[in-house]
N, C-alpha and C positions, 0 to 999 in steps of 0.2 A: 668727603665733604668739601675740601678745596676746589674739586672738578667743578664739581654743582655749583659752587659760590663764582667761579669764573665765567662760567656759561649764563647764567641770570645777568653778570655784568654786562657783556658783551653783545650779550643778544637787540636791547635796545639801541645800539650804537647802529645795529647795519635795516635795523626799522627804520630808523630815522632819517637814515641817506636812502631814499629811492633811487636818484639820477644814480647810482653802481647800477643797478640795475638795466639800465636805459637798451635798448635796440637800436635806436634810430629811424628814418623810415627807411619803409619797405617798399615806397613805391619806384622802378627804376628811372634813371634821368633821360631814356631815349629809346629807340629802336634796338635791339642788339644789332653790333658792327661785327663784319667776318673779321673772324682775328690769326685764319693760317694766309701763310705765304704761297704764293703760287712757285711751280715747279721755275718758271724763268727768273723770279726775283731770289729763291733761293741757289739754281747755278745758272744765272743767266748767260746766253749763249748770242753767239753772231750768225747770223742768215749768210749764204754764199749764195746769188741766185743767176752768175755772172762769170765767165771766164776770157780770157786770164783775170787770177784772182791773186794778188800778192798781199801775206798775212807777216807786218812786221811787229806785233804787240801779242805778247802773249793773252790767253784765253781760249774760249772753247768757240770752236765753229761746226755747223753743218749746212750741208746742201739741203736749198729746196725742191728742187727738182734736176733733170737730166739736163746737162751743159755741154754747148760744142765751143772749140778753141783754134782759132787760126795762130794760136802761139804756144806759151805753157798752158798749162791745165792751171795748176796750182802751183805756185813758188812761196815756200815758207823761208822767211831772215829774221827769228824770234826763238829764244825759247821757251817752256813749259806751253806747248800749244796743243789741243785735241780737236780730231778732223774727223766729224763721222757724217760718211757720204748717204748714210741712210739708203742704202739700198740702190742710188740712184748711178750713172753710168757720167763720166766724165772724158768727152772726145773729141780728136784732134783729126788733123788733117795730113799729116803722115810726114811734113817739112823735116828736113833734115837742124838736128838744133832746137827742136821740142820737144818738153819731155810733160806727160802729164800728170807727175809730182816732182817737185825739183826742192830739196831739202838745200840748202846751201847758206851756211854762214862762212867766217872768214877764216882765213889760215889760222889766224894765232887764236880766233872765238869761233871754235865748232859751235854749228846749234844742236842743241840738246834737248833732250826728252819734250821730243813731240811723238805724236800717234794718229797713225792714220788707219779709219779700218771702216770697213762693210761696205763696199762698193766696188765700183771694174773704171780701168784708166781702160781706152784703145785709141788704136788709130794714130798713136804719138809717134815720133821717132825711138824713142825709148817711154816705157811706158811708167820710171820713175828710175829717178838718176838722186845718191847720196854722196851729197861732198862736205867736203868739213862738218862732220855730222857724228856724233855720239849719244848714247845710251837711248837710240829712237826705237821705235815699236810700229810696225805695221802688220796688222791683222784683218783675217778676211775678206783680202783685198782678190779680186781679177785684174790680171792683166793678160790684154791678148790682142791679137791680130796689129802689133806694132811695126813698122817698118825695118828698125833693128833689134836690138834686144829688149827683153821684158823689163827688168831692172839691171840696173847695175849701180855700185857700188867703188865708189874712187880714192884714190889718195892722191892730190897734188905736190908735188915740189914739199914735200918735208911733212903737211899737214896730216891730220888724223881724222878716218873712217871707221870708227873702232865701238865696239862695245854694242852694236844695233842687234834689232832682233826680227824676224822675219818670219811671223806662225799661222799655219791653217790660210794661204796662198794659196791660187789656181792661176801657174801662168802655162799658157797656151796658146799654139799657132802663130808664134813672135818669127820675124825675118832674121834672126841672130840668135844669140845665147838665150836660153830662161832668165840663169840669174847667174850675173858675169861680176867677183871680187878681183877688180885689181889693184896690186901696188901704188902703182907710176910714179914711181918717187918716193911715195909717201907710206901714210900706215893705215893698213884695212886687215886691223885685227882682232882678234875676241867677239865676233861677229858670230850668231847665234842662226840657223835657218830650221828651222822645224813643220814637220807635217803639212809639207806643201806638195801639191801637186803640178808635175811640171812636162808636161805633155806635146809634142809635133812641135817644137820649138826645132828653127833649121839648123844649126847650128847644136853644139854644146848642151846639154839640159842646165848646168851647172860648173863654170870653169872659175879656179881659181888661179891666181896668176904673180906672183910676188915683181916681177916686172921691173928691176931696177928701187924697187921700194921693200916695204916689208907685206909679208901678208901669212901668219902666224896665229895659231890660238883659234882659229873658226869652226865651229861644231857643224855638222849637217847630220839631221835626225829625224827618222822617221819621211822619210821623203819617199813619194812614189815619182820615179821617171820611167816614163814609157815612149818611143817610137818617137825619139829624137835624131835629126839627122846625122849628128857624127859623133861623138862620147855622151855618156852617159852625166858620168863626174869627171873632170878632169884636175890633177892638181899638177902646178909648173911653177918650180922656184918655191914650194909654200913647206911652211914646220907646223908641228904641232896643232895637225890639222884631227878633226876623227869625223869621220863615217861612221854612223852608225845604225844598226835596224834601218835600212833604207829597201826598197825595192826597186832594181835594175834591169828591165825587159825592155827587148824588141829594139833596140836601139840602131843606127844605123851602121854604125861601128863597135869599136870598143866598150864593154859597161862601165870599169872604172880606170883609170890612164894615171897613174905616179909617175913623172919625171921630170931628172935633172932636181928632184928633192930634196932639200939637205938632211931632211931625215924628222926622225919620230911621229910619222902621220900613224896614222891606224886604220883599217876596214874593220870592221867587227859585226858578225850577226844580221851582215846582209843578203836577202835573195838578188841574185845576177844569175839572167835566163835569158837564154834566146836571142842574144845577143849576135848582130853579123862582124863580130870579128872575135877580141880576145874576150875572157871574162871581168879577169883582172890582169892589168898588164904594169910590170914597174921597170925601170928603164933608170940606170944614174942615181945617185944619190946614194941612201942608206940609212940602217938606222928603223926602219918601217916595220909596221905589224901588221899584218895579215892573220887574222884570229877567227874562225867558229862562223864562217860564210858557207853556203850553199850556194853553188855552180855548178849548171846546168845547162846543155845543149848549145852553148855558147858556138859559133861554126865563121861561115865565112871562108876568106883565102887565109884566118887566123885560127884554124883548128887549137883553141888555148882554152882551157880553165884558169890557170894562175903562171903567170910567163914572168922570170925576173933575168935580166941582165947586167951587165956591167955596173953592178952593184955588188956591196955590199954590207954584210951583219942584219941583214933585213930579218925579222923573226915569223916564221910562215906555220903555224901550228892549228890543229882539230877542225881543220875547211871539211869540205866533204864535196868534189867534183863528179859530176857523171854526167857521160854522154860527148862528153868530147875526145875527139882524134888523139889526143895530148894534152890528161889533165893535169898534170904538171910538169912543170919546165923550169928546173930550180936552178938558180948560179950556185956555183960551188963555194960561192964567198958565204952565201945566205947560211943562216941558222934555221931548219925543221923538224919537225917530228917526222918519225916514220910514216912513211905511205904504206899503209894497209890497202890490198887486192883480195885479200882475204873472202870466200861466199861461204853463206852456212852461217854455221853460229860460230861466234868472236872467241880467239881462244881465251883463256884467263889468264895466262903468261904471252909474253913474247912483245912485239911489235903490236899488233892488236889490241893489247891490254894498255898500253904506253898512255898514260895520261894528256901528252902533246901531239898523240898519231894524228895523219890525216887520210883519209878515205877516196880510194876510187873506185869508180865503176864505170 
């Protein structure tokens, strides 16, 4: 009976207020206005349509079409900057002293995280030169037909080259190295190079170099080098370097070169084939792994599958050579697993069975 007697009360209250009620009108005050953002107001980007092009503000740029340069290509002095060539080709004239990316901030302010990707640098003296430059990113880049080497990678007088990354690369046909890390004083380390292909470069496919500097910690992976004029990979003066899954054929000399090393590099899980001289050859130093590579018809005046000398504690285990004059050539300083000659089926005991053997045929 209470319910009842509250609901009679109250009922007349919300009769009597209409305006609770109210809508408002319904007719609208305009046109409808577009209300999304276009893709450049949401990451608007800068036009390159011009070379030399010098980028000192960070931000995003790309190319609108194919650019020629009587100088640099492109000279970045900024960080957080992204460079997408859009497919288009950026080229030079072969002068000695241009390069057609040139990353360069200062000794004490490396620049830092920039990226450059989806395009071909040519025709430069170098077809992208990194100095005072850290945690950069270049992807999907060509570089070819350069006067000296493809890229390279610097340390000046003290300063730092360190931490960059280098993936899914095509350099080719370059008058010098592919891709040349050196010291020179400085530090070119932690340096990442992955799934590049690096092809008829005259020189070196890959040389590292610590050169009076440091050059330590640099990974190379998954790399295909083929039918480069003189080593494959070369490492000189460098630590803590790894090889790894890489493919090593045709080369004009040596596939991989270790010396004068101070030690702890690695080869690991690389094919080297066909090579005109050694397969893997290590010379000086120590300290190095040599692990679960396949080497094959390696030849030349270098009849070698895996050659070490004047070295020592180097660790040389589960390779597997064939086809060369002299698949191993071990110092007696080194540390290996037995060499298995063994044909047939592997015994279940003995040297065959050794969990570190290494295999010839």
């Amino acid at each position: 009976m209470k319910m009842k007697f509250i609901v009679w009360i109250l009922a007349p209250v919300f009769w009597a207020t209409p305006h609770l009620w109210a809508q408002g009108p319904l007719t609208p005050p305009g046109a409808p206005a577009a209300t999304m953002k276009t893709l450049m107001q949401l990451a608007p980007r800068t036009p390159i349509s011009s070379a030399p092009y010098t980028i000192t503000e960070a931000g995003s740029y790309y190319l609108t079409t194919n650019l020629l340069s009587t100088g640099h290509g492109i000279l970045v002095q900024a960080d957080h900057v992204s460079i997408d060539l859009m497919g288009f080709t950026v080229s030079g004239d072969g002068d000695n002293g241009d390069y057609g990316l040139y990353l360069d901030g200062d000794a004490d302010r490396p620049v830092r995280d920039v990226t450059v990707c989806n395009g071909t640098f040519e025709h430069f003296f170098y077809g992208a030169r990194i100095e005072h430059a850290r945690q950069n990113r270049l992807e999907r880049l060509q570089i070819v037909r350069c006067a000296s080497s493809g890229l390279i990678f610097v340390g000046v007088g003290g300063s730092l080259c360190s931490g960059n990354r280098v993936m899914a690369c095509t350099i080719i046909d370059n008058n010098g190295y592919g891709i040349y890390l050196s010291g020179n004083g400085g530090h070119v380390d932690g340096n990442i190079i992955e799934d590049c292909v690096i092809i008829d470069n005259a020189n070196n496919g890959i040389q590292l170099y610590g050169n009076l500097g440091s050059c330590s910690g640099n990974r190379i992976q998954g790399c295909s080098l083929r039918a480069n004029g003189n080593y494959g990979i070369s490492l000189m003066t460098t630590s803590n370097t790894v090889i790894k899954t890489c493919s090593v054929c045709d080369q004009a000399s040596t596939g991989i070169r270790i010396e004068n090393s101070s030690g702890n590099n690695a080869v690991q899980n690389c094919l080297i084939a066909k090579n005109d001289g050694y397969g893997i050859y290590c010379v000086g130093g120590g300290g190095n792994r040599i692990d679960q590579n396949f080497i094959s018809a390696n030849g030349g005046s270098s009849d070698y599958g895996i050659y070490t000398a004047t070295s020592q504690k180097n660790l040389i285990t589960r390779n597997i050579c064939i086809g060369q004059t002299n698949n191993f050539s071990i110092s007696a300083n080194d540390t290996y697993g037995p060499i298995v000659t063994d044909t047939g089926t592997l015994a279940t005991s003995g040297a065959a069975a050794h969990p570190w053997a290494n295999f010839s045929r």
